[in-house]
C-alpha positions in Angstrom: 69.2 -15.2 88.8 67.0 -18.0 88.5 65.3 -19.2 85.4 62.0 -21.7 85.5 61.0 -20.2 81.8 63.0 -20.3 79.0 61.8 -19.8 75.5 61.8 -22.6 73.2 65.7 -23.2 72.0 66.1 -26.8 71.4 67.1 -27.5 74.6 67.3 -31.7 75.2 63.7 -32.5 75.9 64.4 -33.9 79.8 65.2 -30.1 80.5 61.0 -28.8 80.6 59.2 -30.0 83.0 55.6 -31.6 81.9 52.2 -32.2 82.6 50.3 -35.6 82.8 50.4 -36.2 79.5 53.7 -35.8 78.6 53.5 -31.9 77.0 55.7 -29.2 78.1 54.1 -27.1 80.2 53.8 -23.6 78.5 54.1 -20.4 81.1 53.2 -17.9 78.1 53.1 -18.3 74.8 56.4 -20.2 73.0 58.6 -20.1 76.7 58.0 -23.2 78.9 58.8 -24.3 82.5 62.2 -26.0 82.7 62.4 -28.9 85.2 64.8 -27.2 87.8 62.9 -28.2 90.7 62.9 -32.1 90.3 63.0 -32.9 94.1 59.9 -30.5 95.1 58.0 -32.2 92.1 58.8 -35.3 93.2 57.9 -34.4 97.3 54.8 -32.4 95.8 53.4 -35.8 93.7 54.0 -37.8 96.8 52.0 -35.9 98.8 49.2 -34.6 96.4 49.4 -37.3 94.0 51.2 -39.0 91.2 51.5 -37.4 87.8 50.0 -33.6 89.8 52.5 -30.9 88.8 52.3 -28.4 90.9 51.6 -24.6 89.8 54.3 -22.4 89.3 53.0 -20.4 92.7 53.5 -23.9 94.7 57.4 -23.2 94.1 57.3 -19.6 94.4 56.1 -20.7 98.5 58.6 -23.2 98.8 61.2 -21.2 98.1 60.3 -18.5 100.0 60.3 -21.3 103.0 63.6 -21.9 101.8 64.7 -18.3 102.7 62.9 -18.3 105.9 64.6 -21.5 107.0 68.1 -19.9 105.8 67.5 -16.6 107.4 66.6 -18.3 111.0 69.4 -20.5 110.4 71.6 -18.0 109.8 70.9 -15.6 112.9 69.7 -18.1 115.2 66.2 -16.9 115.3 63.7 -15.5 114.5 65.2 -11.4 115.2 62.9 -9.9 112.1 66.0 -7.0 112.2 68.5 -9.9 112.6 66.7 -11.8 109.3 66.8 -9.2 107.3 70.1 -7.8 107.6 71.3 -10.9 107.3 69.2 -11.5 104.2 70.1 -8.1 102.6 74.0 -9.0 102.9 73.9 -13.0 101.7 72.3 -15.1 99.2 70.2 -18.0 99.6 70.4 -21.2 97.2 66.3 -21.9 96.6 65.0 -24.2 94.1 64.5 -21.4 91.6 68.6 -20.7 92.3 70.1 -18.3 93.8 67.6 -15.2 95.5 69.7 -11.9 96.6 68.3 -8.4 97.9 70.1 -5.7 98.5 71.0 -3.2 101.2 67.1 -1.8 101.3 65.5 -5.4 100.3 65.3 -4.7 96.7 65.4 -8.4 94.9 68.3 -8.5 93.1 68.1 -10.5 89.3 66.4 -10.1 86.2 62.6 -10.8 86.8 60.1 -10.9 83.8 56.8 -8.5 84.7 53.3 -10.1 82.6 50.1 -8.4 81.9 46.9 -10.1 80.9 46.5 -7.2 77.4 43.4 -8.3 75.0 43.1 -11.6 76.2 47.1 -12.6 76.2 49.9 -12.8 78.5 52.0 -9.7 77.0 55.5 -9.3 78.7 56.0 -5.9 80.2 59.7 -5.6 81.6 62.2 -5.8 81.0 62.3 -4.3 78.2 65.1 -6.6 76.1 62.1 -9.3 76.7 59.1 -7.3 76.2 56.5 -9.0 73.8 54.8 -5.8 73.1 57.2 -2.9 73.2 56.9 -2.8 77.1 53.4 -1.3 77.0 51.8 -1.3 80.5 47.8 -0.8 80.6 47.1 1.7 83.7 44.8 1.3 85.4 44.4 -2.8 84.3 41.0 -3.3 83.1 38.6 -5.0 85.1 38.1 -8.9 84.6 35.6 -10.4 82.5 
């Protein structure tokens, strides 16, 4: 399981990655991005500019390249049955850590599930890091 978010808890201050000016960057309220992906920051400022940290979705792609790359690597091609198979069976080292499915393609890990609820970020799931009790608006309202 990978963690980019942690909540605040005095980690040493080199762990969160920052923006421009120096302040951790916050992903929801009190939990902040930790700075696990140093070399894709560093390739992303030197090709988008100096001081430019990239959004969180930037490393979400990358990885997912990673896994690509791994899974073509892996079966010597680009066999969509070959891939996955191979996929659903191994894990793959990303820059968010370690990604795993299993048998069916199901990721495998504790992910954190976010609603926009009143004009916050409420957490959702799971419920042992739910900010609100783990209630989900259905349907989500409509944006203002």
């Amino acid at each position: 399981t990978s963690i980019n978010a942690v909540e605040n808890r005095g980690l040493p201050d080199e762990y969160y990655l920052k923006d421009v000016n120096g302040r951790r960057i916050e992903v929801w309220p009190g939990s902040f991005r930790l700075n696990l992906t140093k070399p894709f920051v560093a390739e992303y400022q030197a090709q988008n500019g100096a001081g430019l940290v990239p959004a969180e979705d930037a490393a979400d792609a990358y990885a997912a390249a990673e896994v690509l790359t791994a899974a073509v690597e892996a079966t010597g091609g680009c066999d969509n049955v070959a891939m996955a198979d191979w996929l659903h069976a191994n894990s793959v080292s990303t820059i968010l850590g370690e990604l795993s499915w299993d048998e069916i393609g199901r990721p495998q890990g504790e992910f954190l599930l976010a609603q926009w609820q009143d004009g916050e970020v409420q957490i959702v799931a799971p419920p042992a890091a739910s900010t609100n009790g783990g209630a989900v608006i259905v349907p989500k309202t409509a944006w203002q």
